[in-house]
N, C-alpha and C positions, 0 to 999 in steps of 0.2 A: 158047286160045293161052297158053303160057306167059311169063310173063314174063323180057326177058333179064335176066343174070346182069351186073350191078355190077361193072365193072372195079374194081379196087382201088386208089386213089389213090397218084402217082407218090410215092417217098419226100419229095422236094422240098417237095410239098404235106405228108404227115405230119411233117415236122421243122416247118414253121410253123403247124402244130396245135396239134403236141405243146410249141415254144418260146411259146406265146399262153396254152394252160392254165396251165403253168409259173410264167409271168409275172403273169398277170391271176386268180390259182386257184392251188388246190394241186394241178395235175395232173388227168391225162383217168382217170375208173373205161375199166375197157376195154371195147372199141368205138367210145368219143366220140373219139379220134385219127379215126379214120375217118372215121367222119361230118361232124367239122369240118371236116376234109382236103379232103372230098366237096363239101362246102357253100361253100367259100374263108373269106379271112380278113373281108373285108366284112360276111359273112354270121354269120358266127362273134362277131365281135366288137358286133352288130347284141343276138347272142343276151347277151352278158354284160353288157352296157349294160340291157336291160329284156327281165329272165329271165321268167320266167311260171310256173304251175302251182305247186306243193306246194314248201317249201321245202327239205325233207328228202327224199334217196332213200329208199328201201326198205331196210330192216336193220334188226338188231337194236337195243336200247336200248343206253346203255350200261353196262356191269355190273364189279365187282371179283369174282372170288373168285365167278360165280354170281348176286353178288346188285347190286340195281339201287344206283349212287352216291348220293352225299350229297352235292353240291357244297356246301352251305351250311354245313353240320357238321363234314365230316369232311375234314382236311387234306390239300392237294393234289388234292382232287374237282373242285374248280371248274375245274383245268385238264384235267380228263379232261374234263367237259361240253362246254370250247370246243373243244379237240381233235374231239370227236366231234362237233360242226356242222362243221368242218372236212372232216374224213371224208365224213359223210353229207351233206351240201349241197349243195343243185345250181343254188343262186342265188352260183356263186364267186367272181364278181368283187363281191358286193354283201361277202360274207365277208370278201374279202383287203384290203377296203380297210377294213373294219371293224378287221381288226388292224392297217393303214395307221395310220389316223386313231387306233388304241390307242394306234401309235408317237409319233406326235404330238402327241396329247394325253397324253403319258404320265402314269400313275397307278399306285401302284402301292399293292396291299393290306400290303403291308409298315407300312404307315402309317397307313391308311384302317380297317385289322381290321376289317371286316366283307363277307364275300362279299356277301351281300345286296343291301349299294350298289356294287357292283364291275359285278355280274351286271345293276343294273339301269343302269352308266352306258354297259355291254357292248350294251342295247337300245335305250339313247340313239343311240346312234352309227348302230349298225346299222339305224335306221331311218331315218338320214338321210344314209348312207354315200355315195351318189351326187346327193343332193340339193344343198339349197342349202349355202354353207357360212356364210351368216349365220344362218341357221337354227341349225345344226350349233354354229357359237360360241356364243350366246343358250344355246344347250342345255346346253353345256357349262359355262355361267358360271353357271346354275342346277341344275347336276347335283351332287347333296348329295358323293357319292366325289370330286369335285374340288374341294368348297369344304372337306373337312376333309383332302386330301391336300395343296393349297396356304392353310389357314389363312385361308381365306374367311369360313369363319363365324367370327361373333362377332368379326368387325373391327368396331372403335369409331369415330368420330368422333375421340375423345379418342385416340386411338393406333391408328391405321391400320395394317394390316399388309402389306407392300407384297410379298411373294410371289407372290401373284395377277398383279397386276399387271405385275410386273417378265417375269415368263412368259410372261405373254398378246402382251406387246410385242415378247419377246427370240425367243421360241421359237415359238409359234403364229400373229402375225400377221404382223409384220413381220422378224424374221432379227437378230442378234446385229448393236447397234451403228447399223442400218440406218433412218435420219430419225428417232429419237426422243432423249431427254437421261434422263440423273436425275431432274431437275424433272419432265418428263413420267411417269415412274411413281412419282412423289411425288403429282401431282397426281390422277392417273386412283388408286392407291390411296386418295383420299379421295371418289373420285366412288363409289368399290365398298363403303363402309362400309354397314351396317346389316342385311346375311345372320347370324342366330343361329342356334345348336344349344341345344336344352335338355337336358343331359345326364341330369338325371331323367326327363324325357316319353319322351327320343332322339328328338326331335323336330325335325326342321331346319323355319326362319322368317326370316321378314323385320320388321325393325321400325324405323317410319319414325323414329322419334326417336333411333334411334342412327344413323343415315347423317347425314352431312358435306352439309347442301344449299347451303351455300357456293359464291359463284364461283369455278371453276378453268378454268384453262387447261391445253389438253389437245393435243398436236401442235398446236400456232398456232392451236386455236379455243377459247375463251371461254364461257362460261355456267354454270348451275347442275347439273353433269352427275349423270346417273345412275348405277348399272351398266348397263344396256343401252349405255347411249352412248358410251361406254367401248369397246363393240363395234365399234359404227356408226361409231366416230371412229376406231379402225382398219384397218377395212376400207375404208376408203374414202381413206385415205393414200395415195398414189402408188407408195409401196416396196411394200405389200400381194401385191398381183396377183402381180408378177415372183416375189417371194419365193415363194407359195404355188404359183404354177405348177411353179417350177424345184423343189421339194420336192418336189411329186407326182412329175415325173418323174423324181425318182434312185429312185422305190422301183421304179421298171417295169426299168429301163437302167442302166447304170454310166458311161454314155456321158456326155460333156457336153452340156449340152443349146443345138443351133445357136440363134443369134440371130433366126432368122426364123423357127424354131419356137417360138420364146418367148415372141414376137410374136405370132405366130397364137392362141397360148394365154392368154395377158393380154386379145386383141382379142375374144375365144369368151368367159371368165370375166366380163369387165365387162358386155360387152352382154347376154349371159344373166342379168343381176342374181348373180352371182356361185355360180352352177349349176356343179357339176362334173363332169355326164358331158360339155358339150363338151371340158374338156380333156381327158377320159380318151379320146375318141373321136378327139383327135390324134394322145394316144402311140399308143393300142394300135394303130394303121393307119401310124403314122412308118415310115421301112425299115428305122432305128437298130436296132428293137425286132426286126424280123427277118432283120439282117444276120448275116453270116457263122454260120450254120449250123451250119456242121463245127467252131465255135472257141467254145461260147458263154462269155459272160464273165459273168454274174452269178451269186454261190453262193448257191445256197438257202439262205434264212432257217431255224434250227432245224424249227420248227415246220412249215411247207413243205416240209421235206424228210420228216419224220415223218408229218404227213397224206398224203401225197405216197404213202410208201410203201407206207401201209394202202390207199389208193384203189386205186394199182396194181394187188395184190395179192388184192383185195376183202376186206381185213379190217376188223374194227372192233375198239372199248376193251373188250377183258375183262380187263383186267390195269392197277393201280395206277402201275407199271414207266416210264409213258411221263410220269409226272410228275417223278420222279429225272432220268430219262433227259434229256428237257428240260433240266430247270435243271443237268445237265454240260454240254449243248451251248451252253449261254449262254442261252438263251432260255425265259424261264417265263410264258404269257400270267398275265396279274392283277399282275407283278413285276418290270416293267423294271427297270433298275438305275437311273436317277434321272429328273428330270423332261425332260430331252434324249433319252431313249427310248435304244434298241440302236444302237450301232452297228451298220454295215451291210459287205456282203460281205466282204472278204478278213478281216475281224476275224472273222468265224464261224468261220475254221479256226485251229485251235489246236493241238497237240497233244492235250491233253485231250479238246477237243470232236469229232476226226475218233474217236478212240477210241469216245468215247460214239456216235458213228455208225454206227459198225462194229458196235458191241455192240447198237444200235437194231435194225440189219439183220439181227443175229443170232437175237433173237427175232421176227423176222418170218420169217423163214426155219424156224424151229423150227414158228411155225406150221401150214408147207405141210405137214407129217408125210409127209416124204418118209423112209421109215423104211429101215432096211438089209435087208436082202433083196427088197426090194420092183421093182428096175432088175436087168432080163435083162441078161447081159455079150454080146449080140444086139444091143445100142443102141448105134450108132452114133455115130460125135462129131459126124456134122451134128445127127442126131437128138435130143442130147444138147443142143446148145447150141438149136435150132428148142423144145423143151420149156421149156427156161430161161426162153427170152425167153416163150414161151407163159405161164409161171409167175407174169413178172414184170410184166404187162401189155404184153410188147414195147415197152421203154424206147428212149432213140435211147442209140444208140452207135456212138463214133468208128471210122473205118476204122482206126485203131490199133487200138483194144479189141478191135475183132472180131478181127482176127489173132492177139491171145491170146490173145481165150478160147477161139479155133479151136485154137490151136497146145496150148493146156492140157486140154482137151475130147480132142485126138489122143495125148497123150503123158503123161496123168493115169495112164490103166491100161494102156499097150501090157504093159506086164509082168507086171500083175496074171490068173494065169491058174487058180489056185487055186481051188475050191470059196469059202471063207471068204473070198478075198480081192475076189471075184466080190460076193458077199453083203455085201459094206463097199463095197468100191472103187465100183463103178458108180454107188449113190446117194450117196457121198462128191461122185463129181464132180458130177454134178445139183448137190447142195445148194452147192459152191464157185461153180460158176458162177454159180447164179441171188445168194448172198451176194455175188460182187461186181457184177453186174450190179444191183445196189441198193444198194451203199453202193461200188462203186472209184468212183475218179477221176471218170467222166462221169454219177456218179449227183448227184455235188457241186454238178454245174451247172444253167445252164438257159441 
């Protein structure tokens, strides 16, 4: 008996497939719209919370020119490397918080010059991307790229450097301004003294005689603190929770985020010993995150839009191109522009960086070698724009869109009737459509 045949999931369902990849990933490779569509969002979101199997899909390595990168050597490599876990990854929400928590921790090798510790504070993260996030602090406050990004090592006793510190307070645990004083990152940078670098050995250490064992006072409690405690006496502040929760959720939503949802995520974060898939398991299931459909309001992040488009597409990095390309769009991973990270949504579109978008989608497009003579003037304009989307992984697009690219698809070639203009014209339009059906208007959003 054969097996029946698989209705195809209402569009309703594929728009909060395809807006939860989006969101939580850089986008569905094609098919998995489907299949999440098929499976619901419960089920879906079950999968990105604790992914399983291989980390990497199947594809090529990735290569300039032919030959395999040098993240470590050769300038601009390291952002082809993240790029392509991006690309090829099929653990995406463990990925997109990885560049989340990039944000947040920001670092950048601009200062740090060495990939080496970039790449390995890239596996710091990522291995604790969903985990706990005391863990993830500790990690970060021993992570060598952050202690020479923020002038951690080789803080003295005799002259503290309060960088660290003042970071850890303003930006990471607790929020600008938010329960803490001067005094307090006066005092917590003398709790953080004694991390060294030997710049002969390049050797990052710890040495107990240069740390401050001093009583300090630190947020209203008292003792001879460490750098760990430092951590622990943050997180465990009262402003902590709120902050951290309401931060995760602007990287999902643009939405404010309601009081009772905030509540719910503070109540999930503390009693889980401060675990962070329950509060991802709030957003990613809130309505917020899958309202209004036909309007979305969050702009893809450079790089999400760029992985985004190779997944689509099935491409991968053979080209140096997507590292320029990047840092036009404003976004270079290894290089945020300070220790506050990127700003977020409507700052992505600039004049400058829609162009580099355009121009992104362009060589994507060059890819499909959709060549001139190759489209019978026999193809139709349903057939025509039904290929597009076929091209471009069948993205969502607004009932605006499709009326033009219906109405552009009809009235590209009514007049092209020429031999030679047959042999342009026809895969002219192909290639227009599927260019904007990847970088117009609703390729922007999610």
């Amino acid at each position: 008996m054969s097996k029946p045949i698989a209705r195809p999931p209402s569009r309703v369902a594929r728009a909060k497939a395809e807006r939860l990849m989006w969101r939580a990933g850089f986008g569905a490779v094609p098919g998995d719209v489907d299949r999440l569509a098929r499976a619901g969002v419960t089920a879906a979101v079950h999968e990105l919370l604790f992914p399983r199997g291989p980390q990497l899909r199947k594809g090529p390595e990735p290569t300039v020119d032919g030959r395999p990168i040098d993240p470590v050597n050769v300038y601009g490599h390291d952002v082809l490397w993240w790029l392509d876990r991006m690309v090829r990854g099929r653990h995406q929400l463990v990925e997109r918080m990885t560049l989340n928590w990039h944000d947040h921790f920001a670092t950048s090798n601009d200062k740090v010059n060495d990939p080496r510790l970039m790449m390995q504070q890239y596996f710091t993260i990522r291995s604790r991307s969903l985990g706990s996030f005391r863990k993830l602090a500790l990690a970060i406050l021993n992570d060598h790229a952050m202690q020479r990004f923020l002038d951690l090592d080789n803080s003295d006793k005799r002259d503290p450097n309060e960088n660290f510190a003042r970071e850890f307070l303003e930006l990471f645990t607790l929020g600008v301004n938010n329960g803490y004083t001067e005094q307090d990152i006066r005092e917590a940078a003398r709790a953080l003294t004694g991390f060294t670098y030997d710049y002969n050995a390049k050797a990052f250490g710890y040495d107990p005689g240069r740390h401050d064992d001093g009583v300090k006072t630190i947020l209203g409690k008292t003792g001879r603190f460490t750098p760990s405690d430092v951590v622990r006496l943050a997180i465990n502040h009262p402003k902590h929770a709120p902050y951290l929760c309401k931060k995760l959720w602007s990287y999902f939503t643009p939405r404010p985020c309601p009081p009772g949802t905030l509540k719910k995520m503070v109540a999930g974060y503390k009693t889980s010993g401060t675990q962070i898939r329950p509060v991802l398991q709030i957003i990613l299931t809130h309505p917020a995150l899958l309202a209004d459909l036909g309007e979305p309001d969050q702009v893809k992040p450079p790089v999400v839009f760029v992985a985004g488009m190779l997944r689509k597409t099935n491409q991968f990095i053979t080209t140096d191109s997507w590292t320029w390309m990047l840092d036009n769009m404003g976004q270079r991973p290894f290089s945020p522009p300070n220790v506050s990270g990127w700003e977020q949504d409507e700052a992505w579109l600039t004049t400058a960086s829609v162009r580099a978008r355009y121009e992104a989608a362009s060589q994507t497009v060059r890819a499909l070698q959709i060549k001139d003579g190759t489209i019978s003037k026999r193809q139709t304009p349903a057939q025509a724009l039904s290929a597009a989307l076929r091209m471009t992984g069948k993205p969502w697009t607004s009932t605006q869109s499709r009326a033009a690219l219906s109405r552009y698809a009809r009235t590209s070639v009514a007049d092209k009737t020429a031999d030679w203009q047959e042999e342009h014209y026809w895969p002219e339009r192909l290639r227009v459509l599927c260019h904007m059906l990847l970088a117009g208007p609703d390729a922007q959003v999610s």
